[in-house]
C-alpha positions in Angstrom: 0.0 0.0 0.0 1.2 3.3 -1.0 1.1 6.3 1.3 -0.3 9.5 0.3 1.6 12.6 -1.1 0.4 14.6 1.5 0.5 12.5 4.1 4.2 11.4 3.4 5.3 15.2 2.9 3.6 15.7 6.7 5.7 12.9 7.5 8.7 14.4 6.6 7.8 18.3 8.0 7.6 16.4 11.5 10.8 14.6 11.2 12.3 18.0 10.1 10.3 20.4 12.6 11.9 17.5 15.4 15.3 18.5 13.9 15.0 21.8 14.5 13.6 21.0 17.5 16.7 18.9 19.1 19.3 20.8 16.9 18.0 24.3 16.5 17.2 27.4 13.7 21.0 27.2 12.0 19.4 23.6 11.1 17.0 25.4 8.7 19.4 26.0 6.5 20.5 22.6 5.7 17.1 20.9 5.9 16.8 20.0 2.1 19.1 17.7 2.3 17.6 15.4 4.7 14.2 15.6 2.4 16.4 15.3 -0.9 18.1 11.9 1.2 14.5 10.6 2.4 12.3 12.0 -0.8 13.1 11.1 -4.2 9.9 12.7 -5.1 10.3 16.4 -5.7 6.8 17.8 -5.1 6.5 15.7 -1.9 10.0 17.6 -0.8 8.7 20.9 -1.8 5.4 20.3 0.3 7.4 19.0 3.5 9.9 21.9 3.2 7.0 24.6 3.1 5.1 23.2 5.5 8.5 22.8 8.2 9.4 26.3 7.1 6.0 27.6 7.2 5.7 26.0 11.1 8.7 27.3 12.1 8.2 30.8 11.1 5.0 30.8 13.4 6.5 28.4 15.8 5.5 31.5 18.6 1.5 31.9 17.7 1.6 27.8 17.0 2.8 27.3 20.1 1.0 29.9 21.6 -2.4 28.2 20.6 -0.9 25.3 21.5 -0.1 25.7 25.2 -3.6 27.7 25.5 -4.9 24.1 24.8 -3.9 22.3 26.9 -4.6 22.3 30.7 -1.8 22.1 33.1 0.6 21.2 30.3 3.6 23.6 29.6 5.3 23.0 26.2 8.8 22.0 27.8 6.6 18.7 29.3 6.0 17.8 25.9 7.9 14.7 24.1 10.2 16.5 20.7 7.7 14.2 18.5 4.4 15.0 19.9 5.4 18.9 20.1 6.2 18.4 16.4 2.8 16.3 15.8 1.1 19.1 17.4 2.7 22.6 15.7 2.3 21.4 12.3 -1.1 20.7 12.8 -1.4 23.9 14.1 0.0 25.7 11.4 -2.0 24.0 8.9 -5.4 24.3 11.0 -4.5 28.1 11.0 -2.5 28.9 7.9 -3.5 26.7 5.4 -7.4 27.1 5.0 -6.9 25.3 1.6 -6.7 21.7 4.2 -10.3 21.1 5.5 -9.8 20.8 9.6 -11.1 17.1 9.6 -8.2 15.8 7.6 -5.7 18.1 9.7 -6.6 16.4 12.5 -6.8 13.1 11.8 -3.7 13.1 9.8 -2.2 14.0 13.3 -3.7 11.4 14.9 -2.3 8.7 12.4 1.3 10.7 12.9 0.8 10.1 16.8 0.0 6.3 15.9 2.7 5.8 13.8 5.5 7.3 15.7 4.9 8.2 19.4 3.3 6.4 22.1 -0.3 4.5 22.3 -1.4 7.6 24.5 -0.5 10.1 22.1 -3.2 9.9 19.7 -6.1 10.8 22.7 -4.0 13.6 23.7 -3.6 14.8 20.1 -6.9 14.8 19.4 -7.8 16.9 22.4 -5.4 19.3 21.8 -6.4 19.9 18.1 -10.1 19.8 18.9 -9.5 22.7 21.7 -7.2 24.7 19.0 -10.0 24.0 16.5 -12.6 26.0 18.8 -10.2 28.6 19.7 -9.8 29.5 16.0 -13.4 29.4 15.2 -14.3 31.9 18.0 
């Protein structure tokens, strides 16, 4: 089974956002090249590095929304891959209005699944259905 474009290109913005994450902003820079190494396909590298660089340059009102969401949770608490899960999700609930809310979030869910723990994907949820109402108000 063959995984979606889209949902391979979010793949890849969380690995990268967790890079930046661990490693810091200088990492930014030299990003493409972990896409061009994992990616052969160029349009699913162009959509990961736009959505990474996208998150990133609203990592403050992602995060923001983020930590307004959840109660008695403070971002440093958060594992690097849920923290990841969660900002671009953010950024695409916020910025992208092209990406219907529904598929945002449960396209963060499956990313939970598929690469943090079996809690994840409850807390996930939560969070992006509390950032979903704060956006709507």
């Amino acid at each position: 089974m063959s995984v979606d474009r889209r949902t391979r290109a979010r793949e890849l913005a969380i690995q990268g956002l967790y890079q930046l994450d661990v490693q810091g902003p200088d990492l930014l820079e030299r990003l493409s090249r972990f896409f061009v190494e994992n990616e052969p396909d160029d349009s699913i590298r162009k959509l990961a590095s736009d959505w990474t660089a996208g998150t990133w340059k609203n990592l403050d009102v992602c995060d923001e929304l983020i930590v307004a969401s959840t109660i008695k949770w403070e971002l440093s608490r958060l594992s690097y891959v849920d923290k990841s899960i969660l900002r671009l999700a953010v950024y695409q609930l916020k910025f992208c209005p092209d990406i219907p809310p529904k598929v945002v979030i449960n396209e963060a869910i499956e990313l939970a699944k598929k690469f943090s723990t079996a809690q994840s994907s409850a807390f996930v949820n939560g969070v992006l259905d509390a950032v979903l109402k704060k956006l709507k108000v």
